[in-house]
C-alpha positions, 0 to 999 in steps of 0.5 A, a space after each residue: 286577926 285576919 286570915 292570913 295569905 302564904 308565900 312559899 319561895 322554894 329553891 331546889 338543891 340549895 345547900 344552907 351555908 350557901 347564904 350569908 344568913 346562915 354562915 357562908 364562909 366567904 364574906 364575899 358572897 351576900 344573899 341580902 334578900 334572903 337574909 332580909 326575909 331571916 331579919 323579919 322572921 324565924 330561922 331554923 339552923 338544924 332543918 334538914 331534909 326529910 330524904 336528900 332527894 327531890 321527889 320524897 323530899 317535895 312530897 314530905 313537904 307538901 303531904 306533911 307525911 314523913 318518906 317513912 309513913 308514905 314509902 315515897 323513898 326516891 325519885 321512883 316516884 310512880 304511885 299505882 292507881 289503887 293507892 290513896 294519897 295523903 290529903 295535901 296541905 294546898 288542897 285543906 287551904 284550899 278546901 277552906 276558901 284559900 285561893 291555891 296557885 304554883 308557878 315552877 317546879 313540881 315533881 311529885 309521884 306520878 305527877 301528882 299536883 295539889 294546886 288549883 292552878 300549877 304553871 311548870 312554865 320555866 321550871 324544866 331543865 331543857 329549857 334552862 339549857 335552851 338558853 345557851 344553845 340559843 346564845 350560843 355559849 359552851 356547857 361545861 360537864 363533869 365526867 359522872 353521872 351527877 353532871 355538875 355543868 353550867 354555862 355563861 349567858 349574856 347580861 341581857 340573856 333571860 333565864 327561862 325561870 325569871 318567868 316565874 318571878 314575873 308570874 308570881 309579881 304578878 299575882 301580887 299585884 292583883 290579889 283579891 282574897 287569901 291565897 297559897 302561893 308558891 314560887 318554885 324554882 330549879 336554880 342553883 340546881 344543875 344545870 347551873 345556866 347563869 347570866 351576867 353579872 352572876 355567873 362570873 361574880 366569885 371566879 377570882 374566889 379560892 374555894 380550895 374544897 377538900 379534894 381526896 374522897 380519903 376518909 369519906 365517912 362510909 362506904 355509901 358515900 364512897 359508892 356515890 362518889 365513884 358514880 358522880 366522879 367528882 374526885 375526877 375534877 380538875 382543881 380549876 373545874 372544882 373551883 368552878 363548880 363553887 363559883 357557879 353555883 354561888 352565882 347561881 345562888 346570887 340570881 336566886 336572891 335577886 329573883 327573891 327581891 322582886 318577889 318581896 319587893 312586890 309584896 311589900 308595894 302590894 301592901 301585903 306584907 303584914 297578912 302574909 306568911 312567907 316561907 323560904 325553903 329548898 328540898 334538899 342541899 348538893 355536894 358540889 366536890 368535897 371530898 370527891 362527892 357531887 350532888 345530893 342523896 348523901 345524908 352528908 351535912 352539904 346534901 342534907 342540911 338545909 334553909 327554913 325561914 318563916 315570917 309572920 309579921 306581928 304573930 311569929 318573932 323577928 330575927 330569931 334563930 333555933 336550934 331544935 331539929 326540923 325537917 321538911 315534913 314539918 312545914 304542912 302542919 305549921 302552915 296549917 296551924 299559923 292558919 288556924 286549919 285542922 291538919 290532915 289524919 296522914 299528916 306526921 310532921 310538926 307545928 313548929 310553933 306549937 309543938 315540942 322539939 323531938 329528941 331525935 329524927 329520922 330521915 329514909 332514901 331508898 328502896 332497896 329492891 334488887 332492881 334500885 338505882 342511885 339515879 332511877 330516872 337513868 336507869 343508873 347507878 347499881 352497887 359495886 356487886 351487882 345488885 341494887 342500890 341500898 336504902 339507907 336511913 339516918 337519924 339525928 339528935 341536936 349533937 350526933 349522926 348515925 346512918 346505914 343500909 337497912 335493905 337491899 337487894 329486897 331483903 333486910 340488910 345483915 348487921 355486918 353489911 349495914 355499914 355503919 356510920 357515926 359523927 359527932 356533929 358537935 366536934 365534926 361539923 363535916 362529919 367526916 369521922 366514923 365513931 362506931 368502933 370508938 368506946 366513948 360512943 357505945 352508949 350513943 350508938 346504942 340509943 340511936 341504932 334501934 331507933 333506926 331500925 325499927 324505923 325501917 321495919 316499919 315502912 309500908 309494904 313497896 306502894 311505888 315500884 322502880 320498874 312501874 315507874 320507868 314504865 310511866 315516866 316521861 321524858 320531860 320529868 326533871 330530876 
């Protein structure tokens, strides 16, 4: 069989059940192009994020190495100069003759980028809000810190992120050799800056989201939403929190139906696996929560779709556990190419389903911030953020702090939280205190610890990157 070309289109904070290929509520909304790509290939319905946040998110993606292996935990994303970085699956294609190209965005620690060509042309969010202050349209804002806020653009406005559909049209059109390509966009990240006829598609919607952050599963996510504020939304700016997302979603499907379009006339559809994934999903209100870094099923769970025509099943659906580290060592395998030694994930196709996994944001330092790009977002107490983990088997949830404040967390702060995502699919409900589940939280709990005892010593450090970030690094 021939060697095989890799198009990877990324989204970032794309909640699953925002595509009707994977259940959308509301019939109304229709991602066909996506859902195309999920008829063609393999969808998995339980992937989720390997931490709920862009950077260890994206780094877990691209390294193959879990947030737990590498101590990439948060948005601090600073390595210091005497670290060794995990080998990145771009560089082994690479290194074997693979033409290696990015177009979008990046963020990954320090800065980092394995691609031989990486163009972050139309992937910033200033310039996605240069679109309305060009156009003169008004910005809408929510009143925390996990600004939701978006605006209405003229049918004939450009979104800087079309650039990068043209870019990797392009690319298609005169590819010569095998090649990774990726297409990496913000949207429906905020801010949700969206063009006619999208953005305005699904106001007459009712989303009728629950409103009360009442029985909110722990006290991490309490403490989050009291951050974000989304309790604080009017009912009608909540239901517009939806609606513009969705329709950013709406542009994001059209911009993946150019893509596939042009590799379908460029006659390479057949030698090509293509990927469609995001790092991580966003609460858009529910029960007073915004954005992500929640390990809340609308934050964690997320879209994976992967196609190879005559190798990989068409429009198959499984149910066993994924999660964003297990993409570098799949590519690598349907490639025919050895993983990398640091590599943790999975061959999706080659390799058994685990029991349970884990998933880690966080570093727990007394100078951690939920929002360290802000500086922003401390517990109630004073201190600082917690790290919390999460582990998950097909049926349950469990999560809690492990660290904080540069210490291993004591039993009775851990704040426990257990879900039973089979009877609870919102995993509201905390089962902790309930007997019928001593002997699941028995089994999971020492998993998680012991998973938190053994992250690396701290190899990024909050203040060092404050130090050395920039002011265009997105968030």
């Amino acid at each position: 069989m021939s060697t095989p070309n890799v198009l990877w289109i990324m989204a970032d904070e794309l909640r699953a059940d925002a595509l009707s290929c994977y259940g959308n509520p509301h019939p109304e909304i229709a991602t066909p192009h996506i859902d195309s790509l999920a008829d063609r290939g393999v969808l998995f319905e339980r992937a989720y994020a390997s931490s709920p946040v862009c950077v260890p998110a994206r780094h877990a993606m691209l390294s193959g190495q879990s947030p737990l292996a590498s101590g990439v935990l948060n948005n601090e994303g600073y390595l210091p100069e005497d670290f060794t970085p995990p080998e990145m699956f771009p560089e082994t294609f690479a290194a074997a003759g693979w033409t290696t190209s990015n177009y979008g965005k990046e963020h990954l620690p320090g800065g980092r980028s394995p691609w031989q060509h990486d163009d972050h042309a139309g992937s910033g969010t200033r310039e996605i809000l240069q679109s309305a202050t060009e156009h003169g349209v008004e910005v809408r804002r929510s009143p925390g810190i996990g600004h939701v806020f978006s605006a209405v653009l003229p049918a004939d406005a450009e979104v800087g992120s079309e650039a990068i559909t043209r870019s990797v049209v392009d690319v298609l059109r005169s590819a010569d050799g095998p090649f990774v390509l990726r297409a990496s966009y913000v949207q429906p990240h905020k801010p949700m800056v969206v063009p006619e006829p999208w953005a305005s598609r699904y106001d007459e919607l009712d989303f009728a989201a629950p409103r009360s952050p009442e029985g909110s599963g722990n006290r991490f996510e309490r403490e989050w939403g009291l951050l974000t504020r989304g309790a604080e939304l009017s009912a009608a700016d909540l239901n517009r929190s939806f609606s513009r997302y969705y329709g950013c979603v709406s542009w994001l499907d059209s911009q993946v139906g150019q893509i596939l379009n042009a590799l379908d006339e460029s006659g390479l559809r057949e030698s090509t696996i293509v990927v469609f994934s995001t790092d991580h999903g966003a609460s858009l209100g529910e029960y007073g929560i915004l954005a992500k870094h929640t390990f809340t099923p609308e934050s964690h769970r997320v879209p994976f779709i992967v196609s190879r025509p005559g190798v990989l099943p068409e429009g198959t659906r499984r149910s066993d556990l994924v999660l964003s580290e297990d993409l570098a060592p799949t590519l690598l395998a349907l490639a025919g190419l050895s993983r990398p030694a640091t590599c943790t994930g999975r061959d999706l196709f080659g390799e058994p389903a685990p029991h349970v996994v884990l998933s880690a944001i966080g570093y727990g330092d007394s100078t951690s911030r939920a929002f360290p790009n802000r500086d922003a977002g401390g517990w109630a107490d004073g201190l600082g953020w917690p790290q919390r983990i999460c582990a998950r088997t097909d049926r349950y949830r469990l999560d809690l702090n492990t660290r904080r404040a540069g210490k291993p967390v004591p039993p009775d702060e851990a704040d426990l939280f257990l879900a039973d995502s089979l009877n609870d699919p919102q995993e509201r409900t905390n089962l902790v205190d309930d007997p019928r589940y001593a002997t699941v939280l028995a089994e999971l709990l020492p998993i998680a610890t012991a998973a938190a005892a053994r992250i690396p010593a701290a190899v990024v450090r909050t203040d060092e990157f404050r130090r050395t970030r920039t002011a265009t690094t997105p968030v």
